[in-house]
C-alpha positions as CSV (number, residue, x, y, z in Angstrom):
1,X,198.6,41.4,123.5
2,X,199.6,42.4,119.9
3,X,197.1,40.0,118.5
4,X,194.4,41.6,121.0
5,X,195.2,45.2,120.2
6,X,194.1,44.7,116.3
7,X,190.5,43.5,117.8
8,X,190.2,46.1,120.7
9,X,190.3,48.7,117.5
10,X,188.1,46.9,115.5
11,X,185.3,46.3,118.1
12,X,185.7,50.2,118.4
13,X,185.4,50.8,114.7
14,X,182.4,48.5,114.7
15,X,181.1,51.1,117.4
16,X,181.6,53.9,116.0
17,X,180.4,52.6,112.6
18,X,177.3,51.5,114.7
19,X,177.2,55.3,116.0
20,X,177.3,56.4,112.9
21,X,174.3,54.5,111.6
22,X,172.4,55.6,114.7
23,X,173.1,59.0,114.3
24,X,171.9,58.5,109.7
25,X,169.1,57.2,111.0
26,X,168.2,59.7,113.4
27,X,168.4,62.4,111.0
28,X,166.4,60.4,108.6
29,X,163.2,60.6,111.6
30,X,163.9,64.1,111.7
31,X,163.5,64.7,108.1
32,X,160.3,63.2,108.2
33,X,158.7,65.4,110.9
34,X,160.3,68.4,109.4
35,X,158.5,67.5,106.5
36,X,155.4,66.8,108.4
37,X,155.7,70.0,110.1
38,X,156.6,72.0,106.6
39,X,153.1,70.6,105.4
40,X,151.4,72.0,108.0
41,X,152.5,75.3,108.1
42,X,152.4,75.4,104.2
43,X,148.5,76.7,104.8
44,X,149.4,79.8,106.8
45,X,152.2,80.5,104.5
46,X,150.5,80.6,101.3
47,X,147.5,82.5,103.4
48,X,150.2,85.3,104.1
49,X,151.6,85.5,101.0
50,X,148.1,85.8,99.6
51,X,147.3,89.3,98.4
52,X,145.5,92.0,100.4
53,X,142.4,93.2,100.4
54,X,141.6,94.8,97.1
55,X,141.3,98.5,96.0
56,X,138.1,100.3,96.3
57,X,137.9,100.8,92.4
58,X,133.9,100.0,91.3
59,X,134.3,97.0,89.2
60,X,134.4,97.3,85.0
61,X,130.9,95.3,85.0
62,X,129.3,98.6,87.6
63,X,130.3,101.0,85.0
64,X,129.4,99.6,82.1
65,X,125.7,99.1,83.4
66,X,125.6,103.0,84.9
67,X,127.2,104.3,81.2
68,X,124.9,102.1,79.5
69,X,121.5,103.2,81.6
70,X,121.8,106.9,81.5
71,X,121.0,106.8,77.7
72,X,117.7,104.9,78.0
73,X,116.5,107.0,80.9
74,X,117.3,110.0,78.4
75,X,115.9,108.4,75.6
76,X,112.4,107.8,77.5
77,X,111.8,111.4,78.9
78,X,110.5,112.4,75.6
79,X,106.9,111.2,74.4
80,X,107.2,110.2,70.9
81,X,105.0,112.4,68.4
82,X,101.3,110.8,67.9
83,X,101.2,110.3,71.7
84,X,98.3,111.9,74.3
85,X,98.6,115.0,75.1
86,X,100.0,116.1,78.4
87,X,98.7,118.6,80.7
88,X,102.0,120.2,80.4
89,X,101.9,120.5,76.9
90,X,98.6,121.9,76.6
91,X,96.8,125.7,77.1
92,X,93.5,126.0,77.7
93,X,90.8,128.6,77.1
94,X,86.9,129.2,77.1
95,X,85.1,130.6,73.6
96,X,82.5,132.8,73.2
97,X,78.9,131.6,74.2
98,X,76.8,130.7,71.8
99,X,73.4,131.0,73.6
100,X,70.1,129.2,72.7
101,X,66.7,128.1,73.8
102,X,67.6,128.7,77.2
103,X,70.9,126.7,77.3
104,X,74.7,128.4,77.4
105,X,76.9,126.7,75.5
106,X,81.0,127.5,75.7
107,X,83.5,125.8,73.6
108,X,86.3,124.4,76.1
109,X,89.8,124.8,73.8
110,X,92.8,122.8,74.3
111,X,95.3,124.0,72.2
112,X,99.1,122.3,71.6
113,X,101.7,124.6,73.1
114,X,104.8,121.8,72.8
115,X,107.1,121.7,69.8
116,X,105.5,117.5,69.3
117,X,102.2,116.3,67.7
118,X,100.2,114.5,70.1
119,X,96.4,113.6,70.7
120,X,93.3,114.1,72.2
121,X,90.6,111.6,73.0
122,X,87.6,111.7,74.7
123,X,85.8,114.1,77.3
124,X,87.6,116.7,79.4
125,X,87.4,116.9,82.9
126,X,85.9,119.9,85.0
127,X,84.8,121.5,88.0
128,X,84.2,125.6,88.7
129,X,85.6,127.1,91.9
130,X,85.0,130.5,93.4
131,X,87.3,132.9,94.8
132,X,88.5,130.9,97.5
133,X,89.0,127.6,95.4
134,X,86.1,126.0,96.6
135,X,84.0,123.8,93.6
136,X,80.9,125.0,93.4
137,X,78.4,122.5,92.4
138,X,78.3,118.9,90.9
139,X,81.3,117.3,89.0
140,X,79.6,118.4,84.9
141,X,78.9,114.8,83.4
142,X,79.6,113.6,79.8
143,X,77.0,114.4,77.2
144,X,76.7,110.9,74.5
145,X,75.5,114.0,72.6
146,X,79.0,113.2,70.5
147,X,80.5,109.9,69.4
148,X,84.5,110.2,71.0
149,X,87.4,110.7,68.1
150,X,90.5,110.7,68.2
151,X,92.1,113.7,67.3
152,X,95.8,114.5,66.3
153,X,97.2,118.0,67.3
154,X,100.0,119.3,65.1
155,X,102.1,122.5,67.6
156,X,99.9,125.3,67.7
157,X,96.5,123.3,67.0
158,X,93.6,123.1,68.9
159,X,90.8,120.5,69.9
160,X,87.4,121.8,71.6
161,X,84.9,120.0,73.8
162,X,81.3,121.6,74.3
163,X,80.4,122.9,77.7
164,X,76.5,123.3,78.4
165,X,73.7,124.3,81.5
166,X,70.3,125.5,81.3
167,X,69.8,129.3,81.9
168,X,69.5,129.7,85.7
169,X,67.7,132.9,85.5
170,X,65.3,130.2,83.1
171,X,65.6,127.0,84.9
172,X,65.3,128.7,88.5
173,X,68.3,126.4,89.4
174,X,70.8,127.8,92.6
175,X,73.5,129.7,91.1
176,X,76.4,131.0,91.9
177,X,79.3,133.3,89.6
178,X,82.8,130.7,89.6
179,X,86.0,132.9,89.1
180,X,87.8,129.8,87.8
181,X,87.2,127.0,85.6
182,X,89.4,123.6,86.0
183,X,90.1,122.0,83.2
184,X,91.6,118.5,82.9
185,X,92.8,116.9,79.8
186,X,91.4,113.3,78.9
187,X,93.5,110.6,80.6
188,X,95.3,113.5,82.8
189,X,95.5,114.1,86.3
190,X,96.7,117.7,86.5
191,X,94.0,120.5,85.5
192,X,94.5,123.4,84.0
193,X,92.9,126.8,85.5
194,X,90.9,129.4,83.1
195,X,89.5,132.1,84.2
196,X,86.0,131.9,83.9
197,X,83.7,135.1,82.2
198,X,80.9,133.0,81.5
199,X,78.8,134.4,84.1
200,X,76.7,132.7,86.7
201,X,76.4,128.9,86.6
202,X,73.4,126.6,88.0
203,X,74.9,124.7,91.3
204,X,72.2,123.3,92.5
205,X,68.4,122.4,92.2
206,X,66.2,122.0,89.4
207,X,67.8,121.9,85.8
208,X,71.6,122.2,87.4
209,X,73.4,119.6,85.6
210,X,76.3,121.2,83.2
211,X,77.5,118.7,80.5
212,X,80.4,118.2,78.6
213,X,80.9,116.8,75.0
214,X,84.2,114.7,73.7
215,X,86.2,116.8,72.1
216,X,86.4,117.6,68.3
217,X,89.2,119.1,66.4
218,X,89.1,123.1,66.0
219,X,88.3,126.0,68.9
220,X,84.4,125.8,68.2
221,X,80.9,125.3,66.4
């Protein structure tokens, strides 16, 4: 009994030795899927700590493209000097008649009213309206009478282009008495309006055409 006493504690060391393992090694497995599990949820973790959504401050690159535009716009609204002449820039006026053989002939002026030198080329445009602002008669046509120059209007100088019709009261041509005279600046859209003195003007049937010449520098003949 003494000698089995000794192995009764010994087979319940072994057990609980053998307990002991079990349990190690249980923990071991668990490790494992805790580590398997930390993996997995390492995704949603570093996705929360991620930062927010970011201020609503325009970028440095937005900026520097809007500070960096506004001068060229700036820049370009100015024509440089030597460049046509804009209808904006311009005044216009009808000279005195110079009558002959029949014909009336009035100097068109564009003069340079802006603070640049700019240029002329070419024929003006026209067209003669009454009262109401209807044109009366054809569009004038361009005379080959003159050989186009270009020429270069300092502030305050003027180019003129030769407007000429036969003598209705001559010719026995349809006419009519404008109140206005359109005149548009070579390579312009926008006319400017003179008032027109000249008398009547042929509209229509025989000998009605009114031409124009390219302009010329100076107010006249």
């Amino acid at each position: 009994m003494v000698h089995g006493r000794p192995c009764g504690l010994l087979v319940s060391a072994l057990a609980v030795l053998g307990l002991v393992s079990g349990c190690g090694s249980g923990h071991g497995s668990g490790a494992a899927s805790t580590s398997g599990a930390g993996g997995t949820s390492t995704a949603p973790g570093a996705s929360a700590s991620a930062p927010g959504p970011r201020p609503s401050t325009p970028p440095p690159a937005t900026t520097t493209t809007v500070t960096a535009t506004a001068p060229e716009r700036g820049a370009s609204a100015a024509a440089p000097a030597g460049a046509r002449c804009h209808t904006s820039e311009l005044r216009a006026s009808v000279g005195r008649n110079d009558p002959g053989a029949g014909q009336e002939n009035f100097p068109v002026v564009l003069t340079n009213a802006s603070t640049r030198t700019c240029t002329v080329y070419g024929h003006p445009g026209a067209a003669f309206l009454d009262a109401s602002g209807r044109q009366l008669g054809a569009d004038p046509e361009r005379s080959t009478a003159t050989r186009p120059v270009r020429v270069t209007l300092a502030p305050g100088r003027s180019a003129w282009a030769g407007l000429s019709f036969s003598n209705p009261e001559v010719s026995g041509a349809r006419a009519a008495t404008p109140v206005t005279l359109l005149v548009t600046p070579p390579d312009e859209h926008d006319p400017l309006r003179v008032r027109w003195t000249g008398g009547a003007v042929p509209v229509s049937g025989n000998a009605s055409t009114v031409r124009l010449t390219a302009f010329e520098a100076g107010t006249g003949p």
